[in-house]
C-alpha positions in Angstrom: 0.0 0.0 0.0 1.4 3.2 -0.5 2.2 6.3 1.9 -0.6 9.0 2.1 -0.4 12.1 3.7 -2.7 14.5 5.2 -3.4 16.9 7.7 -3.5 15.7 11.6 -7.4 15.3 12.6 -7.5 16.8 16.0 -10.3 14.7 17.0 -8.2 11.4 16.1 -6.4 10.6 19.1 -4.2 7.9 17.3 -2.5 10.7 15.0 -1.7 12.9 17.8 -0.1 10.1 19.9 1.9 9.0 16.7 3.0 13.1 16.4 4.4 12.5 19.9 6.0 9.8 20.0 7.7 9.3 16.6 9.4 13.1 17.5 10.1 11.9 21.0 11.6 8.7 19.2 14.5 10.6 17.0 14.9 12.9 20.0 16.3 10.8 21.8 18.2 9.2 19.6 20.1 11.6 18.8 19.9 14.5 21.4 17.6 15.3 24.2 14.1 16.2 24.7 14.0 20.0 25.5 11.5 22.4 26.9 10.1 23.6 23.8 9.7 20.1 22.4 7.8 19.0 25.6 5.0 22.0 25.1 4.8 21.1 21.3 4.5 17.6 21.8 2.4 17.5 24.7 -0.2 19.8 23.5 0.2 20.6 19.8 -3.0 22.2 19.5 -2.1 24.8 21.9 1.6 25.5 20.7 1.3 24.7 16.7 -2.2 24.6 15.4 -4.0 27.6 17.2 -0.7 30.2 16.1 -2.3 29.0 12.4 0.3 26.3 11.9 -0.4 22.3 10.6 0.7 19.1 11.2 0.7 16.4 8.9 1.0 12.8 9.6 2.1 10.0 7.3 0.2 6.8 7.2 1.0 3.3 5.7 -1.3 0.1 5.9 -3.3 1.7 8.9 0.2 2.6 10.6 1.0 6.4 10.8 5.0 6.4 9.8 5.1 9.7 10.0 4.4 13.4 11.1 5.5 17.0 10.6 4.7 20.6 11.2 4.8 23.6 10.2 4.8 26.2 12.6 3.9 29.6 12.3 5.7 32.7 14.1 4.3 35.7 15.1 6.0 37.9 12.4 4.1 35.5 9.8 7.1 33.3 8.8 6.7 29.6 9.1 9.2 26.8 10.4 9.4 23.4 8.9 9.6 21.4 12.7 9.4 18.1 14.4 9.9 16.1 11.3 10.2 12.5 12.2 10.1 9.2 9.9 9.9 5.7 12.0 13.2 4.5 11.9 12.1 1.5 10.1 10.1 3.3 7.4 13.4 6.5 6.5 14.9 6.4 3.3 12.0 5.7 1.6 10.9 9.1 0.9 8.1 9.5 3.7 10.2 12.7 4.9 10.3 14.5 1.2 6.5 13.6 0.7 5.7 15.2 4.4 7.8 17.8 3.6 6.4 19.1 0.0 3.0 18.7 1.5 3.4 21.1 4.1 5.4 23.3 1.9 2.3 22.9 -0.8 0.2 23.9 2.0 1.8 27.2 3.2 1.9 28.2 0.0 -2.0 28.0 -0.4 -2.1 30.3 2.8 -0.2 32.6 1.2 3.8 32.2 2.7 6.5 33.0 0.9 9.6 32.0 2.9 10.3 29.0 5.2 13.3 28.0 7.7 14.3 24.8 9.3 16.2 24.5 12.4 18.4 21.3 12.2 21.5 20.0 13.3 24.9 19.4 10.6 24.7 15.8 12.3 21.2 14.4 11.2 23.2 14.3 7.8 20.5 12.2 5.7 17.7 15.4 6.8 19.9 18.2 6.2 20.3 16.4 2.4 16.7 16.3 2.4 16.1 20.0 2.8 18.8 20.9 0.5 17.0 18.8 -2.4 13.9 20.8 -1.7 15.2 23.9 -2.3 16.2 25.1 1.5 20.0 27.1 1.4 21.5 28.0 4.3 20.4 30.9 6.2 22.7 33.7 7.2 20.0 34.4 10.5 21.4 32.7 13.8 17.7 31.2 14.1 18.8 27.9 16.1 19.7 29.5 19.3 16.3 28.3 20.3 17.4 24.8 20.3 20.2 23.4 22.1 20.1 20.8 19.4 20.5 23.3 16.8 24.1 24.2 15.1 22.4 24.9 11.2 19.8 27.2 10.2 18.1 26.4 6.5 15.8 28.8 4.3 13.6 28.3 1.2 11.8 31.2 -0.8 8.5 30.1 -1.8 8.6 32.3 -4.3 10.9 33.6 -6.8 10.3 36.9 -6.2 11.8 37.1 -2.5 14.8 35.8 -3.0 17.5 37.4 -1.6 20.0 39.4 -3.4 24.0 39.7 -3.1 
């Protein structure tokens, strides 16, 4: 069967447990849970959806594999965050097609610039972002994270990008 995405269903209880604890999952991994990813996590609605971001969750033979969001900042500019693939379903392009979803999304509402805050040592993601487009971004945006050493940007539109 093949990988669908949509947006999360608020009222489904099974997609926001599986938007927990696949983020929790590669978290750990690979750094530590921090403050800000407890709040998100624990009550997405609250710190993603009602600033007028989305989630998306991926979802293979009745299994959700996947989840992202897209979170939106005060000053209108939205953050690709909390991507995470079940380790047992990456490299099989769940991440891209959450990824261009949300992206697809945005641009329906009207963005015209995204930023990721990621880490040089998730190697196979920062490759990911860089085939859709994201550049890196002169901004010291991942101060926010202790996680974060890299800071990645993508014009939506042609129009805004930046010049020399």
């Amino acid at each position: 069967m093949a990988v669908t995405v949509s947006l999360i269903d608020v009222s489904n209880p099974a997609q926001l447990r599986a938007f927990k604890e696949l983020n929790e999952a590669w978290i750990e991994r690979y750094f530590r849970i921090e403050p800000e990813d407890t709040a998100a996590l624990t009550d997405p609605v609250t710190h993603i959806l009602n600033p007028g971001g989305l989630i998306a969750v991926a979802e293979e033979d009745g299994n959700y594999i996947g989840a992202c969001a897209m979170y939106r900042h005060k000053d209108g500019r939205f953050e690709l965050t909390k991507m995470a693939v079940d380790e047992s379903s990456q490299a099989r392009g769940t991440g891209q097609k959450l990824a261009e979803f949300l992206l697809d999304e945005i641009q329906k509402l009207g963005a015209d610039y995204c930023y990721i805050i990621s880490n040089t040592k998730l190697e196979r993601a920062i490759r990911l972002y860089r085939r859709l487009g994201f550049v890196d971004c002169p901004e010291d945006r991942h101060s926010r994270y202790e996680r974060g050493n890299i800071t990645l940007e993508k014009f939506l539109t042609a129009s805004l990008r930046k010049t020399g």
